[in-house]
BADOTOR-603829 format. One record per residue (C-alpha): x, y, z. Coordinates in Angstrom, 1 decimal, always signed. Example, Ala and Ser with C-alpha at 12.3 -4.5 7.8 and 13.67 -1.06 7.14 Angstrom:
2
(atom (+12.3,-4.5,+7.8))
(atom (+13.7,-1.1,+7.1))
***
This chain:
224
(atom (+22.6,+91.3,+96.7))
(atom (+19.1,+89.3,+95.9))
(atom (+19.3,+90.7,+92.1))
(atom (+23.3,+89.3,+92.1))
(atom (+22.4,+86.1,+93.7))
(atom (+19.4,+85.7,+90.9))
(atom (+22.0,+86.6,+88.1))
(atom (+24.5,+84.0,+89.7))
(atom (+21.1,+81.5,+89.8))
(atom (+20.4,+81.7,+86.5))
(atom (+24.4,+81.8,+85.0))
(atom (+24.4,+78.2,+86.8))
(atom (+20.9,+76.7,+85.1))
(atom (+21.7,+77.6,+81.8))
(atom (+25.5,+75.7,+82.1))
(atom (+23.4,+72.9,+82.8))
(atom (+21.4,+73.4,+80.4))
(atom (+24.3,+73.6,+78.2))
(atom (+26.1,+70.5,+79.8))
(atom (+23.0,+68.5,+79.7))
(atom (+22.3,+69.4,+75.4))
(atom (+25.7,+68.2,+74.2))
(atom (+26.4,+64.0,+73.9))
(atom (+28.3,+62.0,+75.7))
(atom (+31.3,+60.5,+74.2))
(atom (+29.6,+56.8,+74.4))
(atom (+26.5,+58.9,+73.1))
(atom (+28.3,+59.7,+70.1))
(atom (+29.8,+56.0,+69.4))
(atom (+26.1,+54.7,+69.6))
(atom (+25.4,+57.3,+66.7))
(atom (+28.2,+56.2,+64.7))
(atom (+27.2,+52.8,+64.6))
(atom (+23.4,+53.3,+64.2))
(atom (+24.7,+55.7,+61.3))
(atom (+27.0,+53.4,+59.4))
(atom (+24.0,+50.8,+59.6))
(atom (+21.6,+53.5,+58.1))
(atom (+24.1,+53.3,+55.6))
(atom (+24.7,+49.6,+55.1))
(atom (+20.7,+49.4,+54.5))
(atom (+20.8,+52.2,+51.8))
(atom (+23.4,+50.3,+49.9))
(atom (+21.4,+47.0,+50.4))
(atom (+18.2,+49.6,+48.5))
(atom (+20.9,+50.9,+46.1))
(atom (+22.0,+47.5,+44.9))
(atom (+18.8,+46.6,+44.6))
(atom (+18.4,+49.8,+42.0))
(atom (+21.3,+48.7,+40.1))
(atom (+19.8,+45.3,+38.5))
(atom (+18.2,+47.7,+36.2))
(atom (+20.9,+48.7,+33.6))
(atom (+19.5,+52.3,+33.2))
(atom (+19.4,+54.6,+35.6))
(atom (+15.9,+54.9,+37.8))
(atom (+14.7,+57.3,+39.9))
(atom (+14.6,+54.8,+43.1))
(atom (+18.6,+54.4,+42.3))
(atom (+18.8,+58.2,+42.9))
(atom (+17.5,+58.5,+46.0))
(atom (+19.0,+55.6,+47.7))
(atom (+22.5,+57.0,+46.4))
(atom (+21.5,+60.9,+47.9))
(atom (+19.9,+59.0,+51.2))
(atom (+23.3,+57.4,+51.4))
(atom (+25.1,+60.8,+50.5))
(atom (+23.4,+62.5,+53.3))
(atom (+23.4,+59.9,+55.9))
(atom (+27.7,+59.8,+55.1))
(atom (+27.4,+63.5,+55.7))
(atom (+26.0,+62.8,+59.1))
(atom (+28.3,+60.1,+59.7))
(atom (+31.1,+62.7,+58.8))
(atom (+30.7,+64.9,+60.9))
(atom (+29.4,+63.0,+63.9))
(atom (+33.3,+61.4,+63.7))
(atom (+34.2,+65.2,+63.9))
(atom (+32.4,+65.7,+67.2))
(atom (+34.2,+62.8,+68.7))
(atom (+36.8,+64.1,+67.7))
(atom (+36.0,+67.1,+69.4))
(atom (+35.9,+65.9,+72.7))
(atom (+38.4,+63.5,+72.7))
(atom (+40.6,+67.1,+72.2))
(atom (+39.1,+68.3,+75.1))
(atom (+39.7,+65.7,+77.1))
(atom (+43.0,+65.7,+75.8))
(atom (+43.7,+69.2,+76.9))
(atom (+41.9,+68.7,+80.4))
(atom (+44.8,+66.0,+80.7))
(atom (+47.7,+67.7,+79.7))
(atom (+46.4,+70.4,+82.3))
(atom (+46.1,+67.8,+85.3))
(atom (+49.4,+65.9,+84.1))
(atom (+50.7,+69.6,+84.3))
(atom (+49.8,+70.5,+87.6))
(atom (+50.4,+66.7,+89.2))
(atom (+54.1,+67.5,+88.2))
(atom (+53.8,+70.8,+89.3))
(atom (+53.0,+69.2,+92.9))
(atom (+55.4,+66.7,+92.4))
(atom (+57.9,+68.9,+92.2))
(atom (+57.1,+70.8,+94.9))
(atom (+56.4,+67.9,+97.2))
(atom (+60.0,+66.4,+96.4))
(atom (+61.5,+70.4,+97.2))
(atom (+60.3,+70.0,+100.8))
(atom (+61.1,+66.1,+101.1))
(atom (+64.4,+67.2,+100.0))
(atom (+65.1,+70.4,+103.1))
(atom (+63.5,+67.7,+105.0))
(atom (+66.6,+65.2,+104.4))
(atom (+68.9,+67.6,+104.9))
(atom (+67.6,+69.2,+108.2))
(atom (+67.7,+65.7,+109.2))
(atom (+71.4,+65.0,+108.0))
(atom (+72.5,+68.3,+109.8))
(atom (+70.9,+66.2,+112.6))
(atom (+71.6,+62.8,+112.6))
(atom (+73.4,+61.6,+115.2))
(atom (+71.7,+60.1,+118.0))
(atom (+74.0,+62.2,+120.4))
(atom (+72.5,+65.4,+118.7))
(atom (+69.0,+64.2,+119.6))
(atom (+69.6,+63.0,+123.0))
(atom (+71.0,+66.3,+123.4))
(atom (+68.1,+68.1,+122.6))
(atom (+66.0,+66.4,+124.6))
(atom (+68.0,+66.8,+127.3))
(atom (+68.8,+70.1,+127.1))
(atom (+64.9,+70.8,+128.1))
(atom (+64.2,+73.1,+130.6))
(atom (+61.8,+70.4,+132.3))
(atom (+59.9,+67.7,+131.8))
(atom (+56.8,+69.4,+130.1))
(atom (+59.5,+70.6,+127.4))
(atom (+61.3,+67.9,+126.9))
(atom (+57.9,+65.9,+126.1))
(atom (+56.9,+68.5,+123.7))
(atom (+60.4,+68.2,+121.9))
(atom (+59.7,+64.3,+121.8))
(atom (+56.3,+65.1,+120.3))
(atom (+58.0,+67.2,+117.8))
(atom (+60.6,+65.0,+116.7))
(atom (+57.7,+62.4,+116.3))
(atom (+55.6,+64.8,+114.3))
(atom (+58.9,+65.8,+112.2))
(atom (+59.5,+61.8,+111.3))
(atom (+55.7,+61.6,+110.2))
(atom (+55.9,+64.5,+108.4))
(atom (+58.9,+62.8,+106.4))
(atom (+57.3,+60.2,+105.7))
(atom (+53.8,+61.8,+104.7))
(atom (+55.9,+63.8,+102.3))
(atom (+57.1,+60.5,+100.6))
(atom (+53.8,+58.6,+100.5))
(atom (+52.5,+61.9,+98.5))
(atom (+55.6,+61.6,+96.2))
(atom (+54.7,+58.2,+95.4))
(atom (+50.9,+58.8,+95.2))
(atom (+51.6,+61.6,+92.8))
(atom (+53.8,+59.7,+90.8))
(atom (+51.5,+56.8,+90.3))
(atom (+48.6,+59.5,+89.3))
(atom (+51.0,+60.5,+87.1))
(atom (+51.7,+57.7,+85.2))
(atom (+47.8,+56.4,+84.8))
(atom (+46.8,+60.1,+83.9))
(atom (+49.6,+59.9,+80.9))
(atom (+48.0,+56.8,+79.9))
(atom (+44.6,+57.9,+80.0))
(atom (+46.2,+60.8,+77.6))
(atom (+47.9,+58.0,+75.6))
(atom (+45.0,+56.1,+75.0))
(atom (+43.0,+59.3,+74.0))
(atom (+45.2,+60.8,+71.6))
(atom (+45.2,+56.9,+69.9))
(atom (+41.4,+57.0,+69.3))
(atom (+41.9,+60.4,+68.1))
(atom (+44.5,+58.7,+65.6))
(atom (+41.9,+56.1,+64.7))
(atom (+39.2,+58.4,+64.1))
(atom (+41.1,+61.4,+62.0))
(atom (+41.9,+58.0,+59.7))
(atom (+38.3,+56.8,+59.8))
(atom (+36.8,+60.6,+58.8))
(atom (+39.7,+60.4,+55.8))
(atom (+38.8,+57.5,+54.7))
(atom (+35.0,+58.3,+54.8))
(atom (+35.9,+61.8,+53.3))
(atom (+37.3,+59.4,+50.3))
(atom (+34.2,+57.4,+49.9))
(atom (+32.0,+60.7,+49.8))
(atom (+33.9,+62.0,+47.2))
(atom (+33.7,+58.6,+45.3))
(atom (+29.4,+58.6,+46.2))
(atom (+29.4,+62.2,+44.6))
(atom (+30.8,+61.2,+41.3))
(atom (+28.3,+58.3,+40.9))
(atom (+25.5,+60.0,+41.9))
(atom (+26.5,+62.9,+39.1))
(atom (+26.9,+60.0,+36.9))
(atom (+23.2,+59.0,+37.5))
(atom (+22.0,+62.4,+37.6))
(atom (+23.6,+62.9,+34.0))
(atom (+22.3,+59.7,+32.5))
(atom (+18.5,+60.4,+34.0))
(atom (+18.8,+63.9,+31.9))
(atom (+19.7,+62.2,+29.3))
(atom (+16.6,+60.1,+29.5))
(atom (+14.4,+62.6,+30.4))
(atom (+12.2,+62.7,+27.4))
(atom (+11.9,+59.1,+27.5))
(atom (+11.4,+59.0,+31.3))
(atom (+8.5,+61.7,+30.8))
(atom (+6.7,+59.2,+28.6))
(atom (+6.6,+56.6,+30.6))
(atom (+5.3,+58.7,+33.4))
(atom (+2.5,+59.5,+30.6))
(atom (+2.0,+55.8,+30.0))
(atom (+1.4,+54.6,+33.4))
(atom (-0.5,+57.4,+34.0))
(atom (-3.2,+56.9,+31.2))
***
């Protein structure tokens, strides 16, 4: 039993562990943003770069620091993305399950009404009372008709409490699968602009080749 409870010890510390490595969705946003600014600065450096009609070495490297930090930017969108399905799934389970209970809270509500139609007339529950035995009975029927009425109308507070849980859980769901929306359209369009920061940097990577010799000399020059 000690080795079992040890095993079930040590399961438990590394789920937190586990829970505690992985970023919180706001976690993520402030990485997005600190990324894209990483970015906006690199493109200030590349622009810089590009005064110079040939191709430099320092334009190079601001257009690969750029390619890399989109690459980070990419797939930091992707783990959002990630756990905005996750949470989309945990809420389709609990919207599941509250109409699940729903359902089965409106079954009894509904043998309720009908017990209490096959009973309804005031003569019918006189009668009952009166039909007690004694007194102790007939105040344990009263009791029970009291405890049948609350139950009624315990059974329709739930309905309604369920319902309303209902309707903010499918919004919560709404309002996830809408930033999922937004940000499969922001990793496209980022996707587009990577492809577009490959071909330039090729373009630079071809045109410093093609200056290599002279690029060599000059390396020679300031070096003498």
């Amino acid at each position: 039993m000690r080795v079992i409870a040890l095993a079930i010890i040590t399961i438990l510390f590394s789920l937190c562990a586990v829970a505690q490595q992985q970023p919180s969705r706001a976690d993520l946003e402030k990485r997005r943003q600190a990324i894209m600014e990483a970015i906006r600065q690199t493109q200030e450096q590349l622009e810089t770069t590009k005064k110079d009609k040939n191709a430099t070495m320092g334009q190079l490297r601001a257009l690969q620091n750029k390619l890399a930090e989109r690459q980070r930017l990419i797939r930091n969108i992707n783990d959002e993305i990630g756990q905005i399905n996750n949470n989309i799934h945990k809420s389709n389970q609990e919207v599941n399950q509250l109409k699940e209970n729903l359902q089965t809270l409106k079954m009894r509500y509904a043998q309720s009404i009908r017990y209490a139609y096959m009973t309804r007339s005031s003569y019918d529950m006189l009668a009952f009372l009166f039909s007690s035995n004694d007194f102790n009975e007939a105040l344990r029927r009263m009791r029970y008709l009291k405890k049948y009425r609350d139950y009624r109308k315990q059974q329709a507070d739930k309905i309604r409490v369920t319902q309303g849980q209902i309707v903010r859980k499918i919004d919560v769901l709404n309002s996830e699968r809408s930033q999922k929306d937004i940000l499969l359209t922001a990793e496209m369009q980022q996707k587009q602009v990577l492809q577009k920061e490959r071909d330039e940097t090729d373009h630079v990577v071809k045109d410093l080749k093609g200056r290599e010799k002279e690029l060599v000399k000059a390396i020679e020059r300031d070096l003498k």
